[in-house]
py3Dmol code that shows the C-alpha trace and the ligand (Angstrom):
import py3Dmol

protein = """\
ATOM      1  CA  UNK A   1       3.715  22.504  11.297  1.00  0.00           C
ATOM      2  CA  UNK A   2       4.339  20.090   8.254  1.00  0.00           C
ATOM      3  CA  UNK A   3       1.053  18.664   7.333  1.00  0.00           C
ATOM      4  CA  UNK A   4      -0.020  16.054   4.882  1.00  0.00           C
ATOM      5  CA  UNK A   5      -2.407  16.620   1.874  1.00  0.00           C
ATOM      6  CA  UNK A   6      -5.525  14.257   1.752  1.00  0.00           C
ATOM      7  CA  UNK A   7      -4.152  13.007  -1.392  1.00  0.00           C
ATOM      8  CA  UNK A   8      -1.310  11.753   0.580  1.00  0.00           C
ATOM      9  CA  UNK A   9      -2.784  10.740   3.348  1.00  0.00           C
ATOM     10  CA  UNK A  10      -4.918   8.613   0.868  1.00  0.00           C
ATOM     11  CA  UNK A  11      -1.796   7.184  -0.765  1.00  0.00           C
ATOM     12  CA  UNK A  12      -0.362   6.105   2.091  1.00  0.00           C
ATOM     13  CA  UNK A  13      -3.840   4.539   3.389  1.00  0.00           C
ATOM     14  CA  UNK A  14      -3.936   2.205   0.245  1.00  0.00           C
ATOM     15  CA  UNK A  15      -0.340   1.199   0.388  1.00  0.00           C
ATOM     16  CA  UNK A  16      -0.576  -0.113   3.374  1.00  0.00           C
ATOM     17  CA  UNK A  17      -2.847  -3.602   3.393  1.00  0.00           C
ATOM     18  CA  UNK A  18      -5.003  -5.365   6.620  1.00  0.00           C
ATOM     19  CA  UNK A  19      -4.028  -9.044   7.247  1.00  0.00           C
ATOM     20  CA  UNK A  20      -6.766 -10.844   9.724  1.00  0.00           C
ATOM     21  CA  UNK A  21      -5.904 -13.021  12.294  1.00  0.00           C
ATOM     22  CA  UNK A  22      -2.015 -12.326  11.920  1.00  0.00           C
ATOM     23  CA  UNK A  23       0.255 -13.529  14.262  1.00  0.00           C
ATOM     24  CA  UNK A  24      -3.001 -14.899  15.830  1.00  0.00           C
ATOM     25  CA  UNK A  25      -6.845 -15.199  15.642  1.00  0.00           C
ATOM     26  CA  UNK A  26      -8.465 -11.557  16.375  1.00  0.00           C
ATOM     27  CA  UNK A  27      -5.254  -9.259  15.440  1.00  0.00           C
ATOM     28  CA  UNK A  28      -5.552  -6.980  12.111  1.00  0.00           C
ATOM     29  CA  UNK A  29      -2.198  -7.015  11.062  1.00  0.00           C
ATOM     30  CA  UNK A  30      -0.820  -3.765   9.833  1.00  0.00           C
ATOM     31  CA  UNK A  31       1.547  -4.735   7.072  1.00  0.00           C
ATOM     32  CA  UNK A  32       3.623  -1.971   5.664  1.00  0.00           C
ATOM     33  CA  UNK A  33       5.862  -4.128   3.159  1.00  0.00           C
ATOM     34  CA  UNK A  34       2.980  -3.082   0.776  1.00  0.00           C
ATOM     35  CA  UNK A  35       3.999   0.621   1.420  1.00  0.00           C
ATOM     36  CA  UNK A  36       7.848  -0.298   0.943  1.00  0.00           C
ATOM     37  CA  UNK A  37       7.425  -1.879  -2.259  1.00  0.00           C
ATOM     38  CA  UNK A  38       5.372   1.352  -3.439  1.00  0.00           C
ATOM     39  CA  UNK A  39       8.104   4.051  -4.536  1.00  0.00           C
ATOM     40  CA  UNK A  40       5.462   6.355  -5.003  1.00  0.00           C
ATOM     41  CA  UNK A  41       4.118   5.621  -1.051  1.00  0.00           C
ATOM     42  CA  UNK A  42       7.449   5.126   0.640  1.00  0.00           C
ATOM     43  CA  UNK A  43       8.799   8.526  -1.080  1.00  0.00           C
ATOM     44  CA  UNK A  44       5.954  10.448  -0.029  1.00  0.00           C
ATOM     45  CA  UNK A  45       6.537   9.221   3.293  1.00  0.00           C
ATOM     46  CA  UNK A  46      10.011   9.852   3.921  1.00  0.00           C
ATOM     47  CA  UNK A  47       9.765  13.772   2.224  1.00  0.00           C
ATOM     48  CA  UNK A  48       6.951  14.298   4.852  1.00  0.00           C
ATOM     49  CA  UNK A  49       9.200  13.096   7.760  1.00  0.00           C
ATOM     50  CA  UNK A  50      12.033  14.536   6.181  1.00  0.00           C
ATOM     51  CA  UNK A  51       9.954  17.795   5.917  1.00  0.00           C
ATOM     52  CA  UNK A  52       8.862  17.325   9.421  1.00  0.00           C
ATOM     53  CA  UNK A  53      12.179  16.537  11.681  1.00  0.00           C
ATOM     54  CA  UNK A  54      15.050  18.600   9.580  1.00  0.00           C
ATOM     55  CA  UNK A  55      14.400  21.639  12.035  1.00  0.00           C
ATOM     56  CA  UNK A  56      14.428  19.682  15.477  1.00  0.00           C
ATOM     57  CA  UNK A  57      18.241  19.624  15.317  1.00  0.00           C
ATOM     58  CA  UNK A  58      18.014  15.852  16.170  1.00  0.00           C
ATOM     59  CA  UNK A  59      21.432  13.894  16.573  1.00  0.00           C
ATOM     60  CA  UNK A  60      20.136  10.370  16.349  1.00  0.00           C
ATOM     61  CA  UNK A  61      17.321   8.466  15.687  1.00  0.00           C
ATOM     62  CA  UNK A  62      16.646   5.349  17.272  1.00  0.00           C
ATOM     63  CA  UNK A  63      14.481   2.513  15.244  1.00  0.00           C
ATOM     64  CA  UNK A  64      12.307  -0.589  16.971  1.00  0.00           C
ATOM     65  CA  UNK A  65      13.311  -3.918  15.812  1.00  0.00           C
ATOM     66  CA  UNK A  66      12.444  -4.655  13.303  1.00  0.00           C
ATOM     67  CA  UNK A  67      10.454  -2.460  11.268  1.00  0.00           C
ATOM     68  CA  UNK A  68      11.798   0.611  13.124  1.00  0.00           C
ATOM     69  CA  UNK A  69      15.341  -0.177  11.358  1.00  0.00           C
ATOM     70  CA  UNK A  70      13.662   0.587   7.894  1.00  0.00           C
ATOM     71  CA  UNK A  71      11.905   4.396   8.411  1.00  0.00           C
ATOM     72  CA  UNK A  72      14.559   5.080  11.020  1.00  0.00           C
ATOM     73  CA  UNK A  73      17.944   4.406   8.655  1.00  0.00           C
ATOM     74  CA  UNK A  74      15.938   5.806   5.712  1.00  0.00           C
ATOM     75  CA  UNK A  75      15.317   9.085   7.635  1.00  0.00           C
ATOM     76  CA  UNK A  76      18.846   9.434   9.945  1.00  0.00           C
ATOM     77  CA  UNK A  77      20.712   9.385   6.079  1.00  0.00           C
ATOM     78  CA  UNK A  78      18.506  11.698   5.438  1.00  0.00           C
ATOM     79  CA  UNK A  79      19.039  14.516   7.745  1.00  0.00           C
ATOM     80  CA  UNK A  80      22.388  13.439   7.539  1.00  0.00           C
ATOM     81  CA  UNK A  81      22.421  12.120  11.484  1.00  0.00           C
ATOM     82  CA  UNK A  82      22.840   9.189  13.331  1.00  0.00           C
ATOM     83  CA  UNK A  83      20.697   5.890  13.718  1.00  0.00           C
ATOM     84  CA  UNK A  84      20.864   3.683  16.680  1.00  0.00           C
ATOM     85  CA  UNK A  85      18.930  -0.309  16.631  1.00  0.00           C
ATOM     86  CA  UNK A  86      17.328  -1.136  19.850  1.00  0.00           C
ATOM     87  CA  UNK A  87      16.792  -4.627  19.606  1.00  0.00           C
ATOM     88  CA  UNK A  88      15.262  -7.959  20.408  1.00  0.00           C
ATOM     89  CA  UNK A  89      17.192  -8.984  23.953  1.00  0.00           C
ATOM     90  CA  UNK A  90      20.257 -11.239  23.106  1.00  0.00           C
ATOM     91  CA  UNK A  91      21.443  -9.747  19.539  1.00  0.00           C
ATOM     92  CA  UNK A  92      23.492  -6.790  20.617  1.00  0.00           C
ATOM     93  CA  UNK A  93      27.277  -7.331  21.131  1.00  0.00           C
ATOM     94  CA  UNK A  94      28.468  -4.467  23.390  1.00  0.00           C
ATOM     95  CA  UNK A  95      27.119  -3.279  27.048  1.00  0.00           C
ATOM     96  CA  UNK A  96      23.625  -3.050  26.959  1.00  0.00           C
ATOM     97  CA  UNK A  97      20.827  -2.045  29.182  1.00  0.00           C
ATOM     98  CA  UNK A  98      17.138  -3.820  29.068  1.00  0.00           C
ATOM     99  CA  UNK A  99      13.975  -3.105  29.688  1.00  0.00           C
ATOM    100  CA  UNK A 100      10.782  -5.854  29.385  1.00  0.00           C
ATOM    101  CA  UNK A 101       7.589  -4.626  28.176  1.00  0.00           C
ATOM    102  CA  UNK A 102       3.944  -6.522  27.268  1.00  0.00           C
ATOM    103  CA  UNK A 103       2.686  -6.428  23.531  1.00  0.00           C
ATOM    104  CA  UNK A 104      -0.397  -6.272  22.172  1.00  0.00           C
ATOM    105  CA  UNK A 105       0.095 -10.160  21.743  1.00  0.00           C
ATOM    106  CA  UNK A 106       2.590 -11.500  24.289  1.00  0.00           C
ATOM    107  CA  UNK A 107       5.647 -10.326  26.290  1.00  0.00           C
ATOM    108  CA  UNK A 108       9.368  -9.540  25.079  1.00  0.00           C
ATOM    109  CA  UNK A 109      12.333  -7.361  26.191  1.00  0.00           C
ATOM    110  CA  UNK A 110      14.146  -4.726  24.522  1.00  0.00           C
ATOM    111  CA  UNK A 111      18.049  -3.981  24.695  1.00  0.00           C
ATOM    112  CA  UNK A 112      20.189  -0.776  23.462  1.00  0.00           C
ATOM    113  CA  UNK A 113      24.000  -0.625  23.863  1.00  0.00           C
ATOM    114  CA  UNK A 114      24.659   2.075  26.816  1.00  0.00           C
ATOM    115  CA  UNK A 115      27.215   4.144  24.328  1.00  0.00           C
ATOM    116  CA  UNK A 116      25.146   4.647  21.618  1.00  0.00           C
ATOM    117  CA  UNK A 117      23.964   8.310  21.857  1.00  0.00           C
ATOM    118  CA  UNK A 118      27.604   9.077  22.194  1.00  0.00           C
ATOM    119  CA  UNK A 119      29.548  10.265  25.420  1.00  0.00           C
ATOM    120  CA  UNK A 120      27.693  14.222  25.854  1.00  0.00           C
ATOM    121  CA  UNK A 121      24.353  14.139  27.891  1.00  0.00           C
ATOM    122  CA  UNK A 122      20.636  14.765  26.808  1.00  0.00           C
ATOM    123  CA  UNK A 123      21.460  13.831  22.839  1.00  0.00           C
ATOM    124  CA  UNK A 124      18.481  14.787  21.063  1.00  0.00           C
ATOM    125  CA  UNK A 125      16.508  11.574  20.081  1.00  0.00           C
ATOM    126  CA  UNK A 126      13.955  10.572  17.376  1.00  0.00           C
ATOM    127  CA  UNK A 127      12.325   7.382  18.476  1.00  0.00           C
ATOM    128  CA  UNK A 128      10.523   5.482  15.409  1.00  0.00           C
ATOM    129  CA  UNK A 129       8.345   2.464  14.372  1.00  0.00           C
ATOM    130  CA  UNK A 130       5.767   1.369  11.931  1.00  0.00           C
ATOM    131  CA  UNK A 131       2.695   1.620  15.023  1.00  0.00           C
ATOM    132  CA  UNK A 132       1.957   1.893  18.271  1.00  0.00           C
ATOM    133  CA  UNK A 133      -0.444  -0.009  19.677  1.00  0.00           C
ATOM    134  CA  UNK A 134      -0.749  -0.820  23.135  1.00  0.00           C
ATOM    135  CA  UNK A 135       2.895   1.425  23.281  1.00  0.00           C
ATOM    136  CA  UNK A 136       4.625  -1.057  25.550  1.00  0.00           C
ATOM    137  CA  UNK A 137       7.220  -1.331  23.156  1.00  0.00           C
ATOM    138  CA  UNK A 138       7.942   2.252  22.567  1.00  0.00           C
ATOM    139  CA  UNK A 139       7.617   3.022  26.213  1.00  0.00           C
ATOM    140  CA  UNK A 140      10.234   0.693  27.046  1.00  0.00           C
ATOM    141  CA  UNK A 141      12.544   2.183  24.379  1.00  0.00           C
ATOM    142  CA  UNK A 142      12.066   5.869  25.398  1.00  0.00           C
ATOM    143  CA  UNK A 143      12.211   4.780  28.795  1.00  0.00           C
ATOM    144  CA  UNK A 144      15.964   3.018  27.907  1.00  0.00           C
ATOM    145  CA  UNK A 145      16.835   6.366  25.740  1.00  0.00           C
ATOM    146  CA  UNK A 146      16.642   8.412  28.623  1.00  0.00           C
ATOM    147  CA  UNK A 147      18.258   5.937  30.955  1.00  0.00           C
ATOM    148  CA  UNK A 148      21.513   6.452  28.968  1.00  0.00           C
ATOM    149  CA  UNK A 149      21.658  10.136  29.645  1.00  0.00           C
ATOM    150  CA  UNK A 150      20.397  10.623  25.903  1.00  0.00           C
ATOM    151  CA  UNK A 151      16.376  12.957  25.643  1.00  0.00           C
ATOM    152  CA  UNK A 152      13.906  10.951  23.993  1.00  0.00           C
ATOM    153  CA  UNK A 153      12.571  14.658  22.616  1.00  0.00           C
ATOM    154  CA  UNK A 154       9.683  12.849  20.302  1.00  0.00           C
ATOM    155  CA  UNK A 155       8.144   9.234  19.333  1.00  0.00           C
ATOM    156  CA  UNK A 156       7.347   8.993  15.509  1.00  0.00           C
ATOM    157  CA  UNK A 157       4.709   6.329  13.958  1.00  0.00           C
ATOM    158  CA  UNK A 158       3.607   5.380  10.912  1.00  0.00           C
ATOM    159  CA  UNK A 159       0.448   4.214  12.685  1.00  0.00           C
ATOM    160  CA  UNK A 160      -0.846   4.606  15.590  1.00  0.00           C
ATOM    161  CA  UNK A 161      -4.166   2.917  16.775  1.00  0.00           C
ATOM    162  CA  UNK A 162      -6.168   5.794  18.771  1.00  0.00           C
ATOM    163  CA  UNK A 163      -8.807   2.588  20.097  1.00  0.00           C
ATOM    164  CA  UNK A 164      -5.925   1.589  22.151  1.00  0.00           C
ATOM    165  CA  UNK A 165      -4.180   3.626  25.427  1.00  0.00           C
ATOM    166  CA  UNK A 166      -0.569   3.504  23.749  1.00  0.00           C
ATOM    167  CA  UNK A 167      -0.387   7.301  22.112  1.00  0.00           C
ATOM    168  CA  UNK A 168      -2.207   8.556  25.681  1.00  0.00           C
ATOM    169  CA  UNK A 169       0.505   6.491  27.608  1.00  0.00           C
ATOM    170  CA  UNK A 170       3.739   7.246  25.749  1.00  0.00           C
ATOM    171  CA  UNK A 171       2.397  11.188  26.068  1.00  0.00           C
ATOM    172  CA  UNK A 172       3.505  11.285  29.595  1.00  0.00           C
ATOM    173  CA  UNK A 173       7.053  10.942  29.109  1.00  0.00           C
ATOM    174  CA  UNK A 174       7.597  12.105  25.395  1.00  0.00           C
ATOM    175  CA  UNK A 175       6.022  14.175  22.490  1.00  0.00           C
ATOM    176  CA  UNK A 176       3.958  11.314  20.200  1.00  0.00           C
ATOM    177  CA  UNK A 177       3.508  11.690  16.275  1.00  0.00           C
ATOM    178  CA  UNK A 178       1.406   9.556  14.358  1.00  0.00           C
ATOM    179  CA  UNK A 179       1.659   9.728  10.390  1.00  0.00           C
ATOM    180  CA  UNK A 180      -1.703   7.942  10.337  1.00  0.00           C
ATOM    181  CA  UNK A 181      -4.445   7.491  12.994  1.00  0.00           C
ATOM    182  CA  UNK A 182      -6.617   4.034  12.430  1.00  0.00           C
ATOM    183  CA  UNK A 183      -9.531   3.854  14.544  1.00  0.00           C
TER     184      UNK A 183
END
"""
ligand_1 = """\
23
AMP
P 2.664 -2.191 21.282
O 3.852 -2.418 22.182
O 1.444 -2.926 21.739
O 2.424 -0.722 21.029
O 3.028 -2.864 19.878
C 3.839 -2.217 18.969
C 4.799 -3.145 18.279
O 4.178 -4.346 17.870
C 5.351 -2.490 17.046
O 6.731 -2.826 16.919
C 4.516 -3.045 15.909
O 5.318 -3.302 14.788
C 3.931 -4.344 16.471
N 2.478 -4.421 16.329
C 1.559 -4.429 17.323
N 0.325 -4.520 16.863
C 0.420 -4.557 15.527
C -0.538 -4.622 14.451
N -1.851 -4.685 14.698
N -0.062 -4.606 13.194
C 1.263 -4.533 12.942
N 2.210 -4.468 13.888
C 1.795 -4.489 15.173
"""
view = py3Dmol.view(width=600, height=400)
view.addModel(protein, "pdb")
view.setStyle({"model": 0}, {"cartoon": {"style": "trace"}})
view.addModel(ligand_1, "xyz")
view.setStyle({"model": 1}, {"stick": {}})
view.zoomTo()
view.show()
């Protein structure tokens, strides 16, 4: 099993910065832009995952709008597979299938276009995002992964935050990873 160090672990703690009371009052915002703009942070990153994933035999990853989209490209060109959006309701063009979850601060739906894992059943799938929290958004995306005959086969975060039921949830119908516990 690919671990960190604790001197990356450490970098990666520092790159990524708290913002109180973000979207609204009593939510520590977990901004990772801080970590993006840091070669040295975002390249440590993306080796580990790199590191971790190139023996699954994986043949797409799937990324969480929005911040899902950046680790998930990164990593698909990577190990040379591919990536697949599951977005925001309304901003897909094709056929799609939906599924509504709750966040940790409101409610919103999530939409993936039924052809994307290609036409052969139980594609091996990568689900990623920046956190988990709550894990009713990543629920709702491994729940629509496997609803198009595709195997969400593990869930990937850059955070997860263990105070919360998310990781415990999401463990009943997929293997969780979590670069980074915050408690
Ligand atoms: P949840 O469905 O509650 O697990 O929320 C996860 C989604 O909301 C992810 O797409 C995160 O980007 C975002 N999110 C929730 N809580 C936070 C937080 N405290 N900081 C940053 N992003 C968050």
């Amino acid at each position: 099993m690919i671990t960190l160090s604790q001197t990356e672990k450490k970098i990666l703690q520092n790159s990524i910065r708290d913002i109180e009371d973000f979207p609204k009052h009593g939510i520590v915002f977990k901004d990772i832009t801080t970590l993006l703009n840091n070669k040295e942070a975002f390249s440590v990153l993306m080796n580990h995952l790199y590191q971790r994933y190139k023996e699954y035999n994986l043949e797409y990853i799937a990324g969480i709008d929005a911040r899902g989209f950046i680790f998930g490209a990164a990593l698909a060109q990577m190990l040379k597979i591919g990536f697949v959006p599951i977005r925001k309701k309304g901003k897909l063009p094709c056929t799609t299938i939906s599924e509504k979850y709750s966040l940790e601060y409101g409610f919103d739906e999530i939409e993936v276009h039924l052809d994307a894992f290609g036409k052969e059943r139980d594609a091996k799938v990568l689900l990623i995002d920046d956190l988990i929290a709550t894990g009713g958004t990543a629920n709702a995306a491994a729940t629509l992964i496997n609803q198009t005959g595709a195997q969400c086969v593990e869930a990937c975060f850059i955070m997860g935050l263990t105070f919360l039921e998310g990781i415990q949830k999401l463990s009943d119908i997929t293997d969780v990873y979590c670069v980074l516990e915050v408690d």
